[in-house]
N, C-alpha and C positions, 0 to 999 in steps of 0.2 A: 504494500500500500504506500503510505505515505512516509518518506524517513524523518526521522527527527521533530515528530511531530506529537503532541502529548494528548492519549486518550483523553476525552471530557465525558464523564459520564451521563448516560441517559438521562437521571433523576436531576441530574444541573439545565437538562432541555428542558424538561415538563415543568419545574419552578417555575422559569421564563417563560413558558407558556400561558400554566397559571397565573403570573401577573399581567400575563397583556389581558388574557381575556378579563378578568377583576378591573382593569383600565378599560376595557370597553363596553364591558357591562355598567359603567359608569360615564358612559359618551353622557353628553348633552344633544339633545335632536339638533342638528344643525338647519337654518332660516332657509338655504337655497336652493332653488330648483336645476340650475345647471352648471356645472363645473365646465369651463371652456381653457383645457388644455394647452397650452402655445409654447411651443419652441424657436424661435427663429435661430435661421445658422444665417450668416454676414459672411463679408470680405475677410479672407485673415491670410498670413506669413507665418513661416517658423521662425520664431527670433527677432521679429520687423514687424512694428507699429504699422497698415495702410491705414492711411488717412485721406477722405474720410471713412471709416470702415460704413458698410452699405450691408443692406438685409439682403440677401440674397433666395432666402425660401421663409413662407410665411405661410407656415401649416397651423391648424386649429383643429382642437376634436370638440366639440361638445355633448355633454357627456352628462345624460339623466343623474342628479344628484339621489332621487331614490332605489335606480336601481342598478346604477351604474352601466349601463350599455351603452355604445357611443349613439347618438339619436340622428348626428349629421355632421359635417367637418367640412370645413374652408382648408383648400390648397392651393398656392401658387408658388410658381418661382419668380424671380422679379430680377428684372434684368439692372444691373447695375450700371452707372452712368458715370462715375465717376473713374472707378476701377473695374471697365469693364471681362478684362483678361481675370478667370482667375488663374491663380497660384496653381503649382503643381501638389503644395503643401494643404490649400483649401479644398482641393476635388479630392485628394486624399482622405482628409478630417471629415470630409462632409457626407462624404461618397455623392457631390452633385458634378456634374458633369459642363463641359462649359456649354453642350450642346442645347442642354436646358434652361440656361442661363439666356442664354441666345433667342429662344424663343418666347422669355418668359415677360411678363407683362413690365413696363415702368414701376414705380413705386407708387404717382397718384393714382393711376391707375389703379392697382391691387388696393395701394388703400380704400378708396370709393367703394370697389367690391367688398371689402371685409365691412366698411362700416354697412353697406347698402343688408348684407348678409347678417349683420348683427340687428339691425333693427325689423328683419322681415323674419329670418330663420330663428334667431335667437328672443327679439322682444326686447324692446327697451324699459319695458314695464311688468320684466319678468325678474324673477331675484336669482343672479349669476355672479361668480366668481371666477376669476382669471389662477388658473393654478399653474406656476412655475417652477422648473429647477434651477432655482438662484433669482437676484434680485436683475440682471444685466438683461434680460428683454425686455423688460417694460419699464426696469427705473432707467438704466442707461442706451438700450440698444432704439426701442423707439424713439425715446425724446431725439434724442441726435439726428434719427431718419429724418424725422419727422421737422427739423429745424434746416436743417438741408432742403428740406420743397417748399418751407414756409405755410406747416399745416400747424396746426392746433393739435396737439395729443387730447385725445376724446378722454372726458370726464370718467366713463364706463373706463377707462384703459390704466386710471390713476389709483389702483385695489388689487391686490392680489395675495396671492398664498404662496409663498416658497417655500416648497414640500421640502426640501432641507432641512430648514428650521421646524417647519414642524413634526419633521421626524425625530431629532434631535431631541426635541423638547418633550415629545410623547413616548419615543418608545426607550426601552432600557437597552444600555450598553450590553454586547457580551463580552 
């Protein structure tokens, strides 16, 4: 099997189990009907700053908060303008391709579609949350897009959940 690696006994797993579940049997119901997933992948280098880094894919899942199924999802790729080539290091990291890049819409473009798609598919008078890994797509990676076309980042875009932290914060180390 494994060398140098120190058995952990079974009854050290079912603890850990028993307190997640004792932590979840004490959830509080949470307020919202849909969790809308967002990952953007941007310009990037190995080792090198591009400036300005640009959203390159702008996927969304939206995702029933009852029963967790994804209900519908927004995907584009988005053609970058400023750094249109990518990097050998960015098609690597991202597995996107420049052929997709190539074809993929502008930025207001996509924008107008995600917002046109949040307010028909999603609801604007529906209770949603933006859930990310990490704070860099919607505190830093939008605003900056979004300052570059001379958009307004949308009110709905200014809240989210960085599953990060709330993992940290809710589940136990092992």
């Amino acid at each position: 099997m494994f060398r140098n690696t120190k058995r952990i006994p079974l009854r050290h797993f079912n603890s850990r189990i028993r307190l997640l579940q004792s932590r979840m049997a004490k959830r509080i119901p949470q307020q919202f009907e849909y969790f809308l997933v967002l990952d953007f992948e941007a310009t990037c280098d190995d080792g090198k700053k591009i400036h300005p880094q640009e959203i390159i894919e702008f996927p969304v899942l939206k995702v029933n908060a009852k029963t967790y199924e994804v209900d519908s999802q927004f995907h584009h790729f988005v053609k970058p303008k400023h750094n249109p080539k990518l990097t050998d290091f960015c098609m690597k990291l991202t597995t996107i391709t420049q052929e997709e890049v190539d074809a993929g819409k502008p930025f207001p473009v996509v924008f107008e579609e995600f917002d046109k798609w949040i307010q028909e598919d999603v609801g604007l008078n529906s209770k949603f949350l933006f859930v990310t890994c990490g704070d860099w797509d919607l505190k830093t990676m939008l605003p900056s897009q979004c300052d570059l076309e001379n958009y307004q980042v949308p009110v709905y875009c200014k809240t989210w959940l960085n599953i990060k932290k709330m993992t940290v914060a809710t589940l136990p180390t092992f």
